[in-house]
VOPAGU-2260 file (C-alpha; in pm, 1 decimal, decimal comma):
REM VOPAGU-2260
SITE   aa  ch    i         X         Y         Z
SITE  UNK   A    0    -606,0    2783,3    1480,3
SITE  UNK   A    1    -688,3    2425,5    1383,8
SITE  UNK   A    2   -1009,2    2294,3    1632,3
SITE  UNK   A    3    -979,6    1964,8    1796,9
SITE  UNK   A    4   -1311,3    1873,1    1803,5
SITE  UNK   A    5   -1238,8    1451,0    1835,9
SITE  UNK   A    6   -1183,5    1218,0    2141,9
SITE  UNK   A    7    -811,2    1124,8    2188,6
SITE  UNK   A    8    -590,9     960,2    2423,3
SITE  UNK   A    9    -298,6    1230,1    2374,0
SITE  UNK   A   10    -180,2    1540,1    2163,2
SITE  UNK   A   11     134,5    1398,0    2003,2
SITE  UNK   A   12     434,1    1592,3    1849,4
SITE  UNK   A   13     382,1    1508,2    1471,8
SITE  UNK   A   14     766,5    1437,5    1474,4
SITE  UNK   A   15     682,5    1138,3    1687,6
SITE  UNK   A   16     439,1     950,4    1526,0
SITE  UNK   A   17     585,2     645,6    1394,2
SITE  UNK   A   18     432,1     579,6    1023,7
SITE  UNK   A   19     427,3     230,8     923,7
SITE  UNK   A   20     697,2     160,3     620,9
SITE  UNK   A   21     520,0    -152,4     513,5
SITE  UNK   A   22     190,7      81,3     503,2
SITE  UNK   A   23      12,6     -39,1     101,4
SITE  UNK   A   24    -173,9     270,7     103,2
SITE  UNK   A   25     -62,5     540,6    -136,0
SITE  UNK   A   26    -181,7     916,4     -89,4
SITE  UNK   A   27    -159,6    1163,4    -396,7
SITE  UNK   A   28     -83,0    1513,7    -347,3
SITE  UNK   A   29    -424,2    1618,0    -457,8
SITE  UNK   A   30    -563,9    1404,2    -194,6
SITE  UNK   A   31    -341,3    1514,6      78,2
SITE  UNK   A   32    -414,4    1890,4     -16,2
SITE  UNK   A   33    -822,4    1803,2      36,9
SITE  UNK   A   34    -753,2    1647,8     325,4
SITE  UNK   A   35    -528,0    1969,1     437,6
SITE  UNK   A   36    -853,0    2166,8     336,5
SITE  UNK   A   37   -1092,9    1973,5     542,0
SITE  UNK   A   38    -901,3    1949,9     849,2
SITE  UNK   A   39    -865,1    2321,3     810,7
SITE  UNK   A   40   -1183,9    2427,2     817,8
SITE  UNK   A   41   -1368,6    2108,0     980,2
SITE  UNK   A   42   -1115,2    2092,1    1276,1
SITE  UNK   A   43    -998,5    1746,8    1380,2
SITE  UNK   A   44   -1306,8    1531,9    1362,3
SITE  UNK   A   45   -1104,7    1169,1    1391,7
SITE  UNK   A   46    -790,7    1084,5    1603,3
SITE  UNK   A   47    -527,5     912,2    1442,2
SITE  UNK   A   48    -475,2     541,0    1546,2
SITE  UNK   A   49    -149,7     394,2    1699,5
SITE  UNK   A   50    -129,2      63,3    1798,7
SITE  UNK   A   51      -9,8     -10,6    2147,3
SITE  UNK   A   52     158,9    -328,7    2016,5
SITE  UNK   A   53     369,3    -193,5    1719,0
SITE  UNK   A   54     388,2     168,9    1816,4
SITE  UNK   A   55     311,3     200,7    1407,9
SITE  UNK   A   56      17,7     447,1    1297,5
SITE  UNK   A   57    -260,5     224,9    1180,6
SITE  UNK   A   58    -554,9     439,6    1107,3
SITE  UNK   A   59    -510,7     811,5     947,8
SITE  UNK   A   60    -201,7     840,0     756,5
SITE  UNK   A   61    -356,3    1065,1     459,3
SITE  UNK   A   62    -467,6    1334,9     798,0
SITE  UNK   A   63    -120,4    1300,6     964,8
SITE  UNK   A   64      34,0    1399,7     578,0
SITE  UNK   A   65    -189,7    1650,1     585,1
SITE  UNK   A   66    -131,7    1811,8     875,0
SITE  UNK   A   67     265,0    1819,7     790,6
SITE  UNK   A   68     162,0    2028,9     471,8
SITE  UNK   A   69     -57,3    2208,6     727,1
SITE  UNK   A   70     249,4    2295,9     932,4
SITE  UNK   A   71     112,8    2192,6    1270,7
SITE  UNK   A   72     320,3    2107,9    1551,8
SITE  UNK   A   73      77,9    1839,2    1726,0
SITE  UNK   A   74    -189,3    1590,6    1631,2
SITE  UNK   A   75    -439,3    1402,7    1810,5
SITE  UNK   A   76    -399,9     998,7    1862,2
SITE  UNK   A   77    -594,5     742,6    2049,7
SITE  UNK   A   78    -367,3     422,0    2114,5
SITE  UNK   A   79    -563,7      63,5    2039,0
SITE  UNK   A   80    -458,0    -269,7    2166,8
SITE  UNK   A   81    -424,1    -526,2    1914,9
SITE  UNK   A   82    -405,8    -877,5    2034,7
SITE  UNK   A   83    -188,3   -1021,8    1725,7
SITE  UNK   A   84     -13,0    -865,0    1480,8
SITE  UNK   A   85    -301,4   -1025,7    1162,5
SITE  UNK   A   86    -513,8    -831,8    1367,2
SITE  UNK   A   87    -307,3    -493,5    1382,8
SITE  UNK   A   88    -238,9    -535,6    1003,4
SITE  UNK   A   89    -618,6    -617,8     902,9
SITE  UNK   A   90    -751,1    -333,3    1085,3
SITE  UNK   A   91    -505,8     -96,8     899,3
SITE  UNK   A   92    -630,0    -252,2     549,3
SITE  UNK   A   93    -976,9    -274,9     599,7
SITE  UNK   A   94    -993,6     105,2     723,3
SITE  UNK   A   95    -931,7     135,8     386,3
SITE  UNK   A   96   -1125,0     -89,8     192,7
SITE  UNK   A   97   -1440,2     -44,6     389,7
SITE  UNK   A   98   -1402,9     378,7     252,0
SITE  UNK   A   99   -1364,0     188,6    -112,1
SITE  UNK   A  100   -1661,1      -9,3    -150,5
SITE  UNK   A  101   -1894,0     274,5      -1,8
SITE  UNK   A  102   -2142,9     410,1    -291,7
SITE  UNK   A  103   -2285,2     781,8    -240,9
SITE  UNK   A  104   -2651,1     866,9    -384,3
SITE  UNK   A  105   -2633,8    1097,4    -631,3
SITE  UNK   A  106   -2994,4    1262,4    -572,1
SITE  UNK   A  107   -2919,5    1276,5    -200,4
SITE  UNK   A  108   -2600,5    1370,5    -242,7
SITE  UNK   A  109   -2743,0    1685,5    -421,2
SITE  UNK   A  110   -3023,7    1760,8    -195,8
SITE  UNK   A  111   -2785,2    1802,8      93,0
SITE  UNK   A  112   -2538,6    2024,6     -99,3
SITE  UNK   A  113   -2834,5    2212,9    -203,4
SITE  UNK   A  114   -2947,8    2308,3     151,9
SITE  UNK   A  115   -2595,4    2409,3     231,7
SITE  UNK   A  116   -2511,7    2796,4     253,3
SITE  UNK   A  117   -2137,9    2821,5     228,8
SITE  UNK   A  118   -2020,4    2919,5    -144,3
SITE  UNK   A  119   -1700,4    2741,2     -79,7
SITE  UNK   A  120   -1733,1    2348,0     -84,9
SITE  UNK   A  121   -1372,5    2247,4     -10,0
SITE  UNK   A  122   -1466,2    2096,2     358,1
SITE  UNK   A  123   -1700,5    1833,8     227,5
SITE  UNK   A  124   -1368,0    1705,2      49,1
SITE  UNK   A  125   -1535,3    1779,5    -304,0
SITE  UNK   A  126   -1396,0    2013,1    -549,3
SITE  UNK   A  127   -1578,1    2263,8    -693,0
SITE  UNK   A  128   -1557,0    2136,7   -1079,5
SITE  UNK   A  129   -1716,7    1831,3    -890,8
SITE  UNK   A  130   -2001,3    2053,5    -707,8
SITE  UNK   A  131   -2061,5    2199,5   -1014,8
SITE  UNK   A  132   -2104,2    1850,6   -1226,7
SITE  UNK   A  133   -2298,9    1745,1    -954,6
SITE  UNK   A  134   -2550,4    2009,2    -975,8
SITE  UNK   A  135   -2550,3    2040,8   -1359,5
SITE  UNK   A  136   -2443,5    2406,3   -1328,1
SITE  UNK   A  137   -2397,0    2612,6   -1649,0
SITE  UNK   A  138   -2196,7    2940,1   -1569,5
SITE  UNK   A  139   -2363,8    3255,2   -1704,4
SITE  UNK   A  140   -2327,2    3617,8   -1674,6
SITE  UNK   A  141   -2562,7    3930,2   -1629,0
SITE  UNK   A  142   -2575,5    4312,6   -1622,5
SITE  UNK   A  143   -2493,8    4442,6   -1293,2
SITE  UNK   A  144   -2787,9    4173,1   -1130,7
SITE  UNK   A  145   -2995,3    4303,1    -884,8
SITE  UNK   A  146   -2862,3    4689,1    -903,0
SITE  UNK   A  147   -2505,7    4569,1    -843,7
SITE  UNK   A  148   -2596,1    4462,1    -457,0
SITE  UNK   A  149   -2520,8    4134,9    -547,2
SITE  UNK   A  150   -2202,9    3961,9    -807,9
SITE  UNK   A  151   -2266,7    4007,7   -1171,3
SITE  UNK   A  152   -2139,5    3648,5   -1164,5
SITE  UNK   A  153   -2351,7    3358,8   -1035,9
SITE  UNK   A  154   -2446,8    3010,4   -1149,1
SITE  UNK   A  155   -2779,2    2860,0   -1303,7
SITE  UNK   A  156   -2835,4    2524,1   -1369,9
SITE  UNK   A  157   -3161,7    2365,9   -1550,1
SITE  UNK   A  158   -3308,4    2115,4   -1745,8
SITE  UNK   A  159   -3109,5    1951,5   -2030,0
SITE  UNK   A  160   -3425,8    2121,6   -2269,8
SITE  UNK   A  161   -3388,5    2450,3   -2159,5
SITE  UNK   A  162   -2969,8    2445,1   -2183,9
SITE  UNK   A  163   -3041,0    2335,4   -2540,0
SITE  UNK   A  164   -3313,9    2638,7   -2549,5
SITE  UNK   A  165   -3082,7    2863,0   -2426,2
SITE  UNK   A  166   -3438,7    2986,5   -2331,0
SITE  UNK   A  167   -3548,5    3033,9   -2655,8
SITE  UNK   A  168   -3965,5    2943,3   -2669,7
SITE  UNK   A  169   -3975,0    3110,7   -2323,4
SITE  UNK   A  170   -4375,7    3055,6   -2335,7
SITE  UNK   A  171   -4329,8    2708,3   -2323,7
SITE  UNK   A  172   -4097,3    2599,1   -2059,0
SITE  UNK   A  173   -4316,3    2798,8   -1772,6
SITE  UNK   A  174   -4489,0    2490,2   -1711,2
SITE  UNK   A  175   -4203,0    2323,3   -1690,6
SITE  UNK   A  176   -4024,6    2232,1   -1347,0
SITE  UNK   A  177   -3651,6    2298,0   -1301,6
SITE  UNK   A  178   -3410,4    2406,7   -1059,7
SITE  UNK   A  179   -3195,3    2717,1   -1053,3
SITE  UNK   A  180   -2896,0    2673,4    -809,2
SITE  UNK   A  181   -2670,9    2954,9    -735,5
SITE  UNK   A  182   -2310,5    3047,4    -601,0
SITE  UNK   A  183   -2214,2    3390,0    -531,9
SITE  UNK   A  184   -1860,3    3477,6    -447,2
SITE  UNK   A  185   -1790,2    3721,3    -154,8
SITE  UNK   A  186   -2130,0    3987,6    -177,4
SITE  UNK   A  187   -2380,2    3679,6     -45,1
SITE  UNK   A  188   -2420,0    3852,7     229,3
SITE  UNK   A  189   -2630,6    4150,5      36,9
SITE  UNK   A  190   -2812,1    3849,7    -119,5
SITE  UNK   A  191   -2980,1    3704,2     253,9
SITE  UNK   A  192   -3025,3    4073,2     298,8
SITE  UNK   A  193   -3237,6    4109,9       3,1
SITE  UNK   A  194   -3438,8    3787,4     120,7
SITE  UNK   A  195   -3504,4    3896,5     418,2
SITE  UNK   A  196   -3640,4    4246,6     308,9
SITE  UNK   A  197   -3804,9    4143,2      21,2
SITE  UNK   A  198   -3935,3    3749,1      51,0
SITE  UNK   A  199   -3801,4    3469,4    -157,7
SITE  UNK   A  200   -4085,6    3509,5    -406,3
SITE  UNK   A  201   -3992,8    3838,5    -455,7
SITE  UNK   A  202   -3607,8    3707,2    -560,2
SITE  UNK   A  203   -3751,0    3422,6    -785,2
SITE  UNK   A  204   -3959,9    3744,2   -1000,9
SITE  UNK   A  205   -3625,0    3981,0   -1005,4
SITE  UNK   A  206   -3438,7    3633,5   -1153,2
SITE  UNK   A  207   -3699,9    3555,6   -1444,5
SITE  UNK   A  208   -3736,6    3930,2   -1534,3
SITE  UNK   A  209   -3355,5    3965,2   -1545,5
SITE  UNK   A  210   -3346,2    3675,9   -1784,7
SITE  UNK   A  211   -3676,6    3788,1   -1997,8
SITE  UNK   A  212   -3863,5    3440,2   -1901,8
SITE  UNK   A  213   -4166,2    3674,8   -1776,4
């Protein structure tokens, strides 16, 4: 059940949106299918746009595309009066140019993601290849970690000297700062079960014994 969690004027059958032909913007499929994603597990967080003038959809053709591939029946649309048709037209090109010129901060960028508890990114319109660059993950492998309560698979990531390392002169990189990030698939439940019980401290020791740092 997709959430409609916007304001709109009207739920619209999707059939009866009117897309406009002389529309410049270009979706790809892999953008349509993160959009799909998004509006999946976000909910509808912005109405689409139709212009009382035209009757044309100006704002939100890459969500209404999406929902087709999403199979839904209706969609939610807020109807804008446009005094001229420059200014229907420059509204529908700067809703796109605006998104283009926008620059994201890497280190903030990270912190967020960092904080966030879900293992599966796909809402925040990233892919996972692209989480993973972002936090300079290395994917790694252990022996039934943590007595098997919790996937022998996770991710570490940490400092470009210690990758190089591959821990090697242990001794020397415990005064060195780095972060360890990771993403466990569908047992992360056992893992806020073992913080709770046991403290985070107590998960940071059980990590740098598993890996022989200490």
């Amino acid at each position: 059940m997709i959430r409609y969690e916007c304001r709109y004027d009207e739920l619209v059958e999707i059939g009866n949106i009117q897309r406009n032909p002389s529309n410049p913007n270009r979706h790809s499929t892999e953008q349509i299918q993160r959009l799909a994603r998004v509006i999946e597990r976000n909910g509808w967080r912005n109405p689409l746009v139709v212009s009382k003038r035209s009757g044309y959809l100006v704002k939100g053709e890459g969500r209404l595309l999406a929902s087709l591939s999403l199979g839904l029946e209706v969609v939610p649309v807020e109807y804008q009066d446009y005094a001229t048709d420059d200014e229907e037209w420059s509204d529908l090109i700067a809703d796109n140019k605006m998104s283009e010129l926008s620059v994201q901060d890497r280190e903030s960028l990270k912190e967020i993601v960092s904080k966030m508890e879900t293992a599966d990114y796909s809402a925040t319109g990233f892919s996972q290849s692209e989480i993973d660059n972002l936090m300079d993950v290395m994917k790694v492998s252990t022996d039934n970690y943590l007595k098997g309560n919790i996937s022998d698979t996770f991710s570490v990531s940490y400092i470009d000297e210690l990758m190089k390392e591959e821990l090697g002169d242990r001794t020397n990189t415990l005064d060195t700062f780095f972060t360890i990030t990771f993403s466990f698939d569908n047992k992360y439940s056992a893992l806020k079960e073992y913080i709770k019980e046991n403290g985070k401290e107590e998960l940071q020791k059980a990590i740098l014994e598993k890996a022989s740092v200490i």
